[in-house]
C-alpha positions, 0 to 999 in steps of 0.5 A: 500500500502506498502510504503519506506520512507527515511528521515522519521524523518525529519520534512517533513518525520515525517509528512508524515508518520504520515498522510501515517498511517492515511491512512492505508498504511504500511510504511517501514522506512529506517534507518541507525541504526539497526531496531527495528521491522519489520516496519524498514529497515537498509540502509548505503547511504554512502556505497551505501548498503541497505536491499533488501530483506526486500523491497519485497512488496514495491509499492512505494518509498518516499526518502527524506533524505540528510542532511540539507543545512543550519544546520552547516557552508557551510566548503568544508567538509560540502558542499560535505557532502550536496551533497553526501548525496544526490547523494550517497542515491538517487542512492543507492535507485534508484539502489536497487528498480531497480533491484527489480524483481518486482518493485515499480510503483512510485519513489518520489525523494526529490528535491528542486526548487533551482534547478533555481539559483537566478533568480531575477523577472524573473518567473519559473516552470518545463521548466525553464533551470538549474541556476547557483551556488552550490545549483542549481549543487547539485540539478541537480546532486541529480536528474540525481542520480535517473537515474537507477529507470528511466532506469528500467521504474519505474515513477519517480517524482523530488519532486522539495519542496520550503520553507516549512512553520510551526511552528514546524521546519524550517525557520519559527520556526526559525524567530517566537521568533524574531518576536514575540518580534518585532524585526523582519524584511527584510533581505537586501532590501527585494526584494528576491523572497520567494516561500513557501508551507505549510507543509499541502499542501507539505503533501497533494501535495505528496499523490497527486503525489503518485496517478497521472501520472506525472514524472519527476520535479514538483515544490512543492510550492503555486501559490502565491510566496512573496518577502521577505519584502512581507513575513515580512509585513504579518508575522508581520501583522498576529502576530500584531507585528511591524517589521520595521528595516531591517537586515543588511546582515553583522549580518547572515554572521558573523552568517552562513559564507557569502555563506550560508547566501547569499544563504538562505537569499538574493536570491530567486527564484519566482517559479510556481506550473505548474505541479502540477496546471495543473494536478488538485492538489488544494492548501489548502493554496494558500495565505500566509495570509491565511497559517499563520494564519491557521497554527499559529491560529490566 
């Protein structure tokens, strides 16, 4: 199958493409520089332009590109980078595959369960209504871009991705220097929902959904959510590393500004699987006990 892909240096991206290899698909990368073979495609989602000629043939689109939400301090400038990278990419896709005289049978469109705003305990999946605050307004924004590959009949799927756990990038990579020296720890009073995928499973849950028939949002995250001080109790546990003092919130503020922190670090949402269970997907790690230790070989 010949398959788009945007963001495909990314940590998700990279991944997939390798496994999308492995599997004798053909990948066509979107990339924003000049292509260097004809496995690329030269894309502009800041000018809405993209190759159209060369996605004659694509069956499937994975979009996956936005710049990254806790890389630089959240200034106006960089908030509205956040979500025009997005909007702007997704509807430059959307549009191009739309008016494809033959069209791709599936668009997967990045998403993230920030979508539900800080919800406390309260319990979440695909139904839950919209939240509140930026995040969950750059996330509906980022879906109703896709509009167009709906209106043109193209399946469509908001690929809605918690934390995505390994060693190799992310918040992981991040925390396992800190905790691996002992100090580590719960960022606040820990009570913050945390709801994780590995990087196998989000791999796997993708390919899945590449496949089924559903549409519209599917929580890509474990079945098993912790809370934050849950998370730093097994993190330390597989590691048998102690992590005993919890950080206080001034130090990431002074860090990351306090809107960034308090967004990535002191609020949560517990988030459910339901589409993805309920069409038949198997978790390969569905405990965090387990995905730790299998991904840090211990």
């Amino acid at each position: 199958m010949k398959i788009l892909v945007t963001g495909s240096s990314g940590l998700i991206g990279s991944a997939l493409v390798a496994e999308l290899g492995r599997r004798g698909h053909d990948v066509l990368a979107a990339v924003r520089r000049e292509p260097r073979s004809a496995s690329e495609v030269r894309w502009d989602p800041a000018a809405g332009t993209i190759d159209t000629a060369a996605l004659a043939g694509v069956e499937a689109v994975m979009h996956l590109a936005g710049a990254g939400i806790g890389d630089r301090r959240w200034t106006d400038a960089y908030k509205r980078e956040i979500l025009e990278s997005r909007t702007k990419g997704t509807r430059t896709i959307a549009e191009a595959i739309a008016a494809m005289a033959v069209k791709p049978r599936v668009f997967l469109s990045g998403s993230a369960i920030g979508f539900y705003g800080d919800r406390g305990n309260e319990t979440v999946d695909e139904t839950s209504a919209h939240g509140d605050g930026f995040l969950a307004d750059v996330v509906r924004d980022w879906e109703a871009a896709a509009a167009p590959a709906v209106d043109a009949g193209i399946r469509t799927v908001y690929l809605r991705t918690g934390i995505v756990l390994t060693p190799r990038g992310g918040a992981l990579k991040k925390q396992l220097p800190l905790f691996k020296l002992g100090l580590g720890g719960r960022f606040g009073n820990g009570r913050q929902w945390q709801s994780w995928i590995s990087l196998d499973d989000e791999i796997a849950a993708i390919l899945h959904l590449l496949d089924s028939s559903l549409s519209g949002p599917v929580n890509l995250v474990a079945p098993n959510p912790v809370t934050n001080a849950g998370f730093t109790s097994v993190l330390a546990k597989v590691l048998r590393r102690p992590a005993l003092l919890p950080i206080p919130s001034f130090g990431p503020a002074l860090l990351l500004g306090g809107e960034l922190a308090d967004a990535l670090l002191y609020t949560g949402q517990r988030v459910e699987p339901a589409a993805l269970e309920r069409d038949g997907f198997r978790f390969t790690h569905p405990e965090l006990d387990g995905a730790l230790r299998a991904m840090l070989g211990r």
